[in-house]
C-alpha positions, -999 to +999 in steps of 0.1 A: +502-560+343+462-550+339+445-531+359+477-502+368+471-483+397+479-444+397+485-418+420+486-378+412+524-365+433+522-336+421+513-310+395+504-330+364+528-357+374+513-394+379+527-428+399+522-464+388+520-482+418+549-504+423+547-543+413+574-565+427+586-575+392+593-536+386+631-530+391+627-487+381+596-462+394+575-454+366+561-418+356+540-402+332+526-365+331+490-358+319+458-340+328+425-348+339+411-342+307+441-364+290+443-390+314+409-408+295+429-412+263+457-427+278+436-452+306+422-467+272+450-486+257+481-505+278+505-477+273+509-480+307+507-513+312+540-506+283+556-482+308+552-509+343+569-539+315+598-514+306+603-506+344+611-543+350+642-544+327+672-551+340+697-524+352+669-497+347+677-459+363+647-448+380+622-437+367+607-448+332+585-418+318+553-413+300+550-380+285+519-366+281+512-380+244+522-414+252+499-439+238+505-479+232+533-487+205+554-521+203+577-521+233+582-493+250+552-472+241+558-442+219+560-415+241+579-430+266+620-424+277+644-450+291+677-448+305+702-479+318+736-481+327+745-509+300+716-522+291+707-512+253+670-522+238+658-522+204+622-520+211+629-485+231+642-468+203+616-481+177+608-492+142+616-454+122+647-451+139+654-415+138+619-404+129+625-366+140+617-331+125+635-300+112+623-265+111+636-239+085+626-201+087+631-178+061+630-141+056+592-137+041+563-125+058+526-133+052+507-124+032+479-130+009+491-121-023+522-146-024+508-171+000+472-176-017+459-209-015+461-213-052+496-203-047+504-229-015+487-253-037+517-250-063+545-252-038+536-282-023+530-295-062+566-284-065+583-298-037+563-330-043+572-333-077+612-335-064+605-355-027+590-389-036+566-394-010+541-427+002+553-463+015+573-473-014+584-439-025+619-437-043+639-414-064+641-425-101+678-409-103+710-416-084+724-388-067+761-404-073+762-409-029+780-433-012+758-452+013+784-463+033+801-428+037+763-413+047+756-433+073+790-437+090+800-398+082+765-381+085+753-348+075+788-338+071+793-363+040+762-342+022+784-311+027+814-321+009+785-335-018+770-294-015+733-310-009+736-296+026+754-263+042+781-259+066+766-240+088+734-263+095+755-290+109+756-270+143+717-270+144+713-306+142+717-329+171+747-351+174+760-321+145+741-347+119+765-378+130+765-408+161+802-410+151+792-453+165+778-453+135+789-485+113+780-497+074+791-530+084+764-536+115+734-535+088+724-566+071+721-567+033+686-565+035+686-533+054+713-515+028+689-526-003+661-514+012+677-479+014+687-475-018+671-447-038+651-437-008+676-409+007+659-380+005+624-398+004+589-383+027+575-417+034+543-426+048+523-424+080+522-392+098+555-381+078+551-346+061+559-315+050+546-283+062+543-250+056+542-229+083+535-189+091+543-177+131+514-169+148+521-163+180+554-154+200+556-165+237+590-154+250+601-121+229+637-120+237+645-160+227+624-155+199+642-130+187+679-142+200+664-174+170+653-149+142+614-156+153+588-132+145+552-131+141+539-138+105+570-154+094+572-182+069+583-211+082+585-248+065+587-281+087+601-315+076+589-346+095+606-378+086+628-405+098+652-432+083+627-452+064+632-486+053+670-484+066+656-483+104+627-504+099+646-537+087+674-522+114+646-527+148+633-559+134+668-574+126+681-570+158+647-573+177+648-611+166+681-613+170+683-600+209+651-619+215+668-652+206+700-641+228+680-637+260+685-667+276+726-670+265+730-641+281+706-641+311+685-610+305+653-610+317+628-593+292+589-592+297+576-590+260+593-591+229+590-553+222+615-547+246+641-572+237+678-559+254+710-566+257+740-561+278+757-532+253+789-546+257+776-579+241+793-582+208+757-581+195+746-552+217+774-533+200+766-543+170+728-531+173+744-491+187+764-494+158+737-501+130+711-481+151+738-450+143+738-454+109+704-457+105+701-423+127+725-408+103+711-418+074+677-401+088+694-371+098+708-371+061+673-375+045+663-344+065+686-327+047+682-339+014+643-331+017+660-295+026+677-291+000+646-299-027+624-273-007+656-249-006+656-252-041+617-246-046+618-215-026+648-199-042+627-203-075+596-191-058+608-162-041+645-161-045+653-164-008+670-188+015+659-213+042+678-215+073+678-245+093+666-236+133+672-271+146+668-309+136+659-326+167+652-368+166+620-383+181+633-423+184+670-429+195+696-442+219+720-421+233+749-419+260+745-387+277+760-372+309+734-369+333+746-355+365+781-360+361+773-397+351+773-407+312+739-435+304+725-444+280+690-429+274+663-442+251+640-419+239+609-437+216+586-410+206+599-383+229+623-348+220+655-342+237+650-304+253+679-289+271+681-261+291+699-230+291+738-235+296+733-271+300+770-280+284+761-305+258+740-276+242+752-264+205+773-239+214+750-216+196+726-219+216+742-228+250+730-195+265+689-203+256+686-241+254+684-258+216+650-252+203+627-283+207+602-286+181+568-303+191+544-311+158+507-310+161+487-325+138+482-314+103+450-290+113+466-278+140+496-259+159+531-267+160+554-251+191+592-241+196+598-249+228+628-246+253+637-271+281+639-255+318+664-268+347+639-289+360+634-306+331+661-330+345+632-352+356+627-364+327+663-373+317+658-335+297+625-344+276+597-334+267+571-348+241+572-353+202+540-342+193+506-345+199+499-383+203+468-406+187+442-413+202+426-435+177+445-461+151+446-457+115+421-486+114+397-469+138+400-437+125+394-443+087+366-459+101+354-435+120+365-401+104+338-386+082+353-367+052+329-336+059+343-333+098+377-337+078+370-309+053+359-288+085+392-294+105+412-288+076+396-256+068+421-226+050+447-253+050+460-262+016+467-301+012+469-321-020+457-362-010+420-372-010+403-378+023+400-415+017+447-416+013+451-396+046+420-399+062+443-418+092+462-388+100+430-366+099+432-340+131+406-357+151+425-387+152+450-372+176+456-353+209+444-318+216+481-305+211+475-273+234+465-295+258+495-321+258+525-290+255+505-271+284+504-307+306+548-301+307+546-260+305+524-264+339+546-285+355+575-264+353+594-286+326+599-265+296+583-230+274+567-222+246+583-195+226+566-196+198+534-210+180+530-220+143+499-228+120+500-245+090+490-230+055+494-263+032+505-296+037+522-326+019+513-357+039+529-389+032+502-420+018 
C-alpha cells in the first residue's frame, strides 16, 4: 500500500486512487498546507487497508487531523452493514470530551493566575490523574450497574444530574451494553479508576469564551463572550484498553473460521452477528458507558470545586465521544458506523438530535491543544458525506518520542504563555503545543468545505494535563 496516489475533487476534499484489493472509495479532507503532515506517516496507507474490509459502505474518511494510529488511523470514520471491527473503534474506547459553562465572567481579580493556579490544585487533589491514577476511596458503586445502566445509574447515586443525561450522546448509555462480555482482567483493571483523568493528551481545562461566530446559536446554548467555561477530556481508561486488546486477539484468531478477509491486525473484524462479534458490541458498550460515567464523575469533583470557589453551578453543554461503534440511520438505512478519533456532528433537525437541540444541531466540541483554541461547532446538511463527522481535535504531528526529543522547554514556556499549568516540562513535554496540528487550520479545512460552523471559540487560562 506505499506510495498512495491522490487527487484534489473538490474543495479541500482528496481521492486515493483506487487499488483492486479496495472494496470502499477512500476520502480525506485537508489543505495544501496540511497535506505535508499527513503525506509523512501511512495514515493513508491506514485509510486504502480499512477500504479493503469486507462489506465496507463507500467511502472510508480521513478528516483533516488524521494521522497514523493502530488500525484504522485516528482520525478516520468507517461504516459496514455487519461487519463490526475492534481496531476502528480503538484502544480508549470512548475517549471523548464534555464541556460545562457557568454563569461567571472574566476577569482578573477572580481568575488571577495565582488564583487558576489553586483551582486546578483543587480539582487535582479530588481527580487522580497520570497512567496508574486511582481513587484511594470507594464510592460504594456497582460496576456492573454503571456500565450496563450508564450515566443514569450515577443519577440515582446523585454524583450526576437529571437534567445532563439529555446533553450526552446515547443520553450516557449504549443500552448493548453487557458486564458479562468483559473478561476478568478488564473489570479489575477498572476498579477504583471511575472518575480518574488518566494519561496522554487527557485533561482538564479551563476555559473563558473568546470569540462568538454565530450570535443567535450561541445564544439559543447560553454562549457569551468572556464566559467561564471548564472542559473534561477523557475516555474509559483501563476498562477500554484491556476491552480492544481482548477482543483484537480474539477476532484476529477467528479470521480464518469465519472467512473474513483482514489486511493488518489493527483492523481485525467480524461478522456482528458472530456470537463473538456480539459479544465485542456488547463489552465495547460498557466500556463506552463506563467512559461516559467517568465524565461525569470528573464533573461532579469540578462541580464541587466551583461551588466552593464561587458558589455557582456548572452546566453540562454536551458530552460528545471521539472512539466508538454505533448503528445509526443514515438515509433511511440503519449501519453501523465506526468513528476512531472523529466527533459525531449532526445537523439541524436531523431526528436523532437531543430533542433539545433538534432545532440547531448538538454542539460538537473540537479540542485544540493545551496552548491553543478549542471550538463549538455545529454540523451542516452536507455533513452527510462524512456519515455526519467532523474531527476530534487538532491531530499530532510528531510522537511523544519525537517530541520530547525535540521540544525545547524554553519554546514550551513560550507557547504556554498566560496559561496556568501545574506539571514540569520534562512530565508533559509530549503534549506540548508544537507537537500538534495548527487547530485553526484543521476546523477551517471542514468549515471551507461546507461541512459544519464554528459558533464559538475558547482559550485556555490553566490546565491539568494527565502524566
Amino acid at each position: 500500500m506505499n506510495h498512495i496516489k491522490i487527487k484534489n475533487i473538490s474543495i479541500n476534499k482528496y481521492q486515493l486512487e483506487k487499488t483492486p484489493l479496495m472494496q470502499a472509495e477512500a476520502v480525506f479532507y485537508a489543505s495544501e498546507d496540511l497535506l505535508r503532515y499527513i503525506l509523512k506517516d501511512s495514515s493513508l496507507e491506514q485509510l486504502a487497508e480499512a477500504a479493503c474490509l469486507d462489506n465496507i459502505i463507500s467511502p472510508v474518511i480521513g478528516m483533516p487531523d488524521i494521522h497514523q494510529g493502530f488500525g484504522l488511523p485516528i482520525g478516520g470514520i468507517m461504516a459496514t452493514q455487519d461487519m463490526i471491527s475492534v481496531g476502528a473503534v480503538g484502544m480508549d474506547i470512548n475517549c471523548g470530551v464534555r464541556l460545562l459553562t457557568s454563569k461567571l465572567i472574566y476577569n482578573n481579580n477572580d481568575f488571577s493566575q495565582k488564583k487558576l493556579l489553586s483551582l486546578i490544585n483543587q480539582i487535582e487533589r479530588l481527580i487522580p490523574t497520570g497512567l496508574g491514577g486511582k481513587h484511594k476511596k470507594q464510592f460504594n458503586l456497582d460496576l456492573k450497574r454503571l456500565v450496563e445502566e450508564g450515566v443514569k445509574y450515577l443519577v440515582k447515586q446523585g454524583y450526576a444530574l437529571k437534567q445532563d443525561l439529555e446533553k450526552i450522546e446515547e443520553n450516557g448509555r449504549m443500552k448493548s451494553a453487557s458486564f458479562q462480555a468483559l473478561t476478568q482482567q478488564a473489570k479489575n483493571r477498572a476498579q477504583k479508576q471511575l472518575g480518574s483523568l488518566g494519561s496522554g493528551n487527557h485533561f482538564i481545562e479551563i476555559q473563558k469564551i473568546t470569540e462568538i461566530f454565530d450570535l443567535k446559536t450561541a445564544k439559543d446554548w447560553g454562549l457569551t463572550k468572556n464566559q467561564i467555561c471548564l472542559m473534561i477530556h477523557s475516555g474509559s481508561r483501563a476498562l477500554g484498553h484491556q476491552t480492544c486488546n481482548d477482543y483484537i486477539n480474539l477476532f484476529w484468531k477467528l479470521k480464518d473460521k469465519y472467512q473474513v478477509k483482514v489486511p493488518t491486525k489493527g483492523l481485525a473484524a467480524l461478522p456482528i452477528e458472530t456470537k463473538e462479534g456480539k459479544d465485542y458490541f456488547s463489552a465495547m458498550a460498557a466500556a463506552v458507558n463506563f467512559a461516559f460515567c467517568n465524565r461525569a464523575m470528573m464533573t461532579y469533583f469540578v462541580r464541587q470545586v466551583f461551588k466552593d470557589n464561587f458558589n455557582t453551578q456548572l452546566n453540562l453543554l454536551y458530552d460528545v465521544a471521539h472512539n466508538i461503534a454505533k448503528w445509526e440511520n443514515y438515509q433511511g438505512n440503519w449501519i453501523l458506523i465506526h468513528r476512531k478519533g472523529a466527533t459525531r456532528a449532526l445537523p439541524a433537525n436531523h431526528p436523532q438530535n437531543p430533542k433539545i437541540y433538534l432545532k440547531t444541531g448538538h454542539p460538537a466540541i473540537v479540542p485544540g491543544s493545551m496552548g491553543s483554541p478549542s471550538y463549538i461547532m455545529v454540523g451542516l446538511a452536507k455533513n452527510k458525506e462524512t456519515f455526519y463527522s467532523i474531527n476530534h481535535g487538532a491531530g499530532r504531528i510528531m510522537s511523544r518520542t519525537q517530541a520530547r526529543k525535540q521540544i525545547q522547554e524554553k519554546d514550551f514556556i513560550q507557547a504556554m504563555e498566560n496559561i496556568v499549568y501545574n506539571k514540569h516540562f520534562h512530565t508533559i513535554a509530549d503534549e506540548a503545543p508544537q507537537a500538534y496540528k495548527n487547530i485553526n487550520q484543521v476546523v477551517n479545512v471542514l468549515v471551507e468545505a461546507g461541512l459544519t460552523k464554528k459558533i464559538a471559540q475558547l482559550t485556555p487560562l490553566a490546565v491539568i494535563k494527565g502524566s
